[in-house]
C-alpha positions, -999 to 999 in steps of 0.1 A, spaced: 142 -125 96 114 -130 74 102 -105 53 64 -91 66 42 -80 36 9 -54 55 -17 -49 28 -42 -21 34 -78 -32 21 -100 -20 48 -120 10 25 -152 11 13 -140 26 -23 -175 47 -25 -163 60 -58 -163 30 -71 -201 20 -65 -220 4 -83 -193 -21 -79 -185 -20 -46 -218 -21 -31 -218 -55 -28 -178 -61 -27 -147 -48 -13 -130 -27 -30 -102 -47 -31 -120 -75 -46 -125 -52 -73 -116 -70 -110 -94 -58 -134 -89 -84 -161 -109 -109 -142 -87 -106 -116 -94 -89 -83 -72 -61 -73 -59 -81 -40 -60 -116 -54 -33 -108 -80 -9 -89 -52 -14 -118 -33 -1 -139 -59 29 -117 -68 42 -117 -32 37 -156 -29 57 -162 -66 83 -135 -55 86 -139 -17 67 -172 -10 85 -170 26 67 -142 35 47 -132 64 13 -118 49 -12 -94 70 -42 -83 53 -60 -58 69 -95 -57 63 -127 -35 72 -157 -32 51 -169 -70 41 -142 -81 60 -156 -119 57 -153 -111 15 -119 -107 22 -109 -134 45 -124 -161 24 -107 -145 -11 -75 -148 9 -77 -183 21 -82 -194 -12 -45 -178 -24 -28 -193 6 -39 -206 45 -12 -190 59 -24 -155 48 -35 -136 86 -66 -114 86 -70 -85 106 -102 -67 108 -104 -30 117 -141 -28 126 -135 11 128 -126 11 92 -156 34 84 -145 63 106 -107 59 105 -81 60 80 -55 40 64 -27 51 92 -51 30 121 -54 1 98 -13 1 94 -10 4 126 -36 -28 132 -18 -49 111 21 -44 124 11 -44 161 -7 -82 152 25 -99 135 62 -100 144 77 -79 119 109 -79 103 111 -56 74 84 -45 58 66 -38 25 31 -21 32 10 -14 1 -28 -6 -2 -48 -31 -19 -63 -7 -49 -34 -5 -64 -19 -25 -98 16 -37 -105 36 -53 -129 55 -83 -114 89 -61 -118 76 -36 -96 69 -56 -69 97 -80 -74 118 -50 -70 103 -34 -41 100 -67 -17 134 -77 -27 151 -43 -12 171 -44 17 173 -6 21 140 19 33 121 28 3 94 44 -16 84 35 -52 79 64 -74 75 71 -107 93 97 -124 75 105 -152 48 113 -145 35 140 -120 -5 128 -105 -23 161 -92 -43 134 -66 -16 105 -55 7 108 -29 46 128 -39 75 126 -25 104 156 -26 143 138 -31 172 157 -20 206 142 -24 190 111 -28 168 110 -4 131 114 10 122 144 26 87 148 21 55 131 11 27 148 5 -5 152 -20 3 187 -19 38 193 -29 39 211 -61 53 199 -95 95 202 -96 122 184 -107 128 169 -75 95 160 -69 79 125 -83 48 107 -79 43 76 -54 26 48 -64 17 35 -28 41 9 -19 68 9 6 94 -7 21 112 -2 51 139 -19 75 129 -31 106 144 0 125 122 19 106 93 -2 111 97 1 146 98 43 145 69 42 116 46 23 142 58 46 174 45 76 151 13 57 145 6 43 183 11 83 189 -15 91 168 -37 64 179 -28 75 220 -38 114 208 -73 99 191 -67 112 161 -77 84 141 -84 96 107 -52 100 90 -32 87 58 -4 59 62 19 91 48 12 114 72 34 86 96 58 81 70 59 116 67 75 117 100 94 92 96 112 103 65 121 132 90 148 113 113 152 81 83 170 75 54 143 63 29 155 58 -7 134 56 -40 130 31 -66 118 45 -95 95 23 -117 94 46 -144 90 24 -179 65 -4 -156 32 -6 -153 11 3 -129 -21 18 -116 -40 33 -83 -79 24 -85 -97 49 -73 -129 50 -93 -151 40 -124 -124 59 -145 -94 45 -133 -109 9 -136 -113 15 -165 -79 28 -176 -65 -1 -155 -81 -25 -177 -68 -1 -205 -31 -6 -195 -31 -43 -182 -54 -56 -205 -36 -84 -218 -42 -98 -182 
């Protein structure tokens, strides 16, 4: 089946105003590029038979049209809630609007080199990309026993089993279909306002989910002013 590719854009990014007063986050440039233009544009070079879901929110229209431009094909899915939800409900959005088969999901603040996501959507096995050398106080970790994920958190403390994500998945269709259960849970319980992890968390519970390490590649979570401009800092022959 056809691989499904669910990108997360639906934030305001209020650390990043100035910038984003007047623009998505997502939309966001780093070397003239925005954030979600140049995803878009890895995914169509290294998995041009992709289904793409791009889940939008705040300036949703912003986003739409940016999209269209890359590729027609390219659905939009608005969560008008986006202001007093979280990423999780936005996921959730975006799977239960597409037939999926496997899945990379991936929020749209985030910068890779093309390895890294060549890598990632060309798995065939549930995975989280990580980088090894390097431990973030503020990103998501993951905890790996015998090869495996047993945790993600912000919270897990620095160890040598323990290595930072970098906000891009994928997983198996099998586990797609447990990752959204988790998520239409939530949803059922009205407890809207929680990270994609916290569900994968779960998941990772009852699923083998692998790493790929992307130690050595570039890469970069855009946060705020001081991010962007580290971004540009490391990707600035873009």
């Amino acid at each position: 089946m056809t691989k499904t590719v669910i990108v997360l854009a639906a934030g305001v990014g209020s650390r990043l105003r100035p910038l984003t007063d007047n623009i998505p986050k997502s939309l966001v440039e780093v070397g003239d590029t925005p954030l979600l233009i140049r995803f878009l544009k890895q995914v169509i070079k290294y998995a041009p038979d992709s289904k793409v879901v791009v889940v939008a929110g705040y300036l949703a229209d912003q986003i739409s049209t940016a999209a269209s431009q890359i590729c027609s094909d390219i659905k939009i899915v608005v969560n008008h809630d986006y202001s007093t939800t979280n990423n999780m409900e936005s996921c959730r959005l975006g799977l239960e609007a597409v037939k999926y088969g496997d899945c990379v999901i991936v929020n749209a603040d985030c910068i890779y080199d093309d390895d890294i996501v060549l890598n990632v959507i060309g798995s065939n096995e549930s995975c989280i990309a990580i980088d090894s050398s390097q431990y973030i106080e503020e990103n998501m970790k993951v905890s790996v026993k015998n090869g495996h994920v047993t945790e993600i958190s912000k919270a897990l403390a620095d160890s040598e089993n323990t290595h930072t994500s970098i906000d891009l998945y994928h997983f198996i269709k099998s586990d797609v279909d447990k990752l959204l259960n988790i998520m239409v849970g939530f949803n059922g319980r009205g407890d809207l306002n929680k990270w994609n992890e916290v569900a994968i968390d779960e998941l990772v519970k009852s699923s083998l989910v692998k790493t790929i390490d992307c130690n050595g590649s570039r890469w970069m979570e855009v946060d705020d002013l001081n991010d962007l401009k580290k971004a540009e800092e490391i990707f600035n022959e873009i």
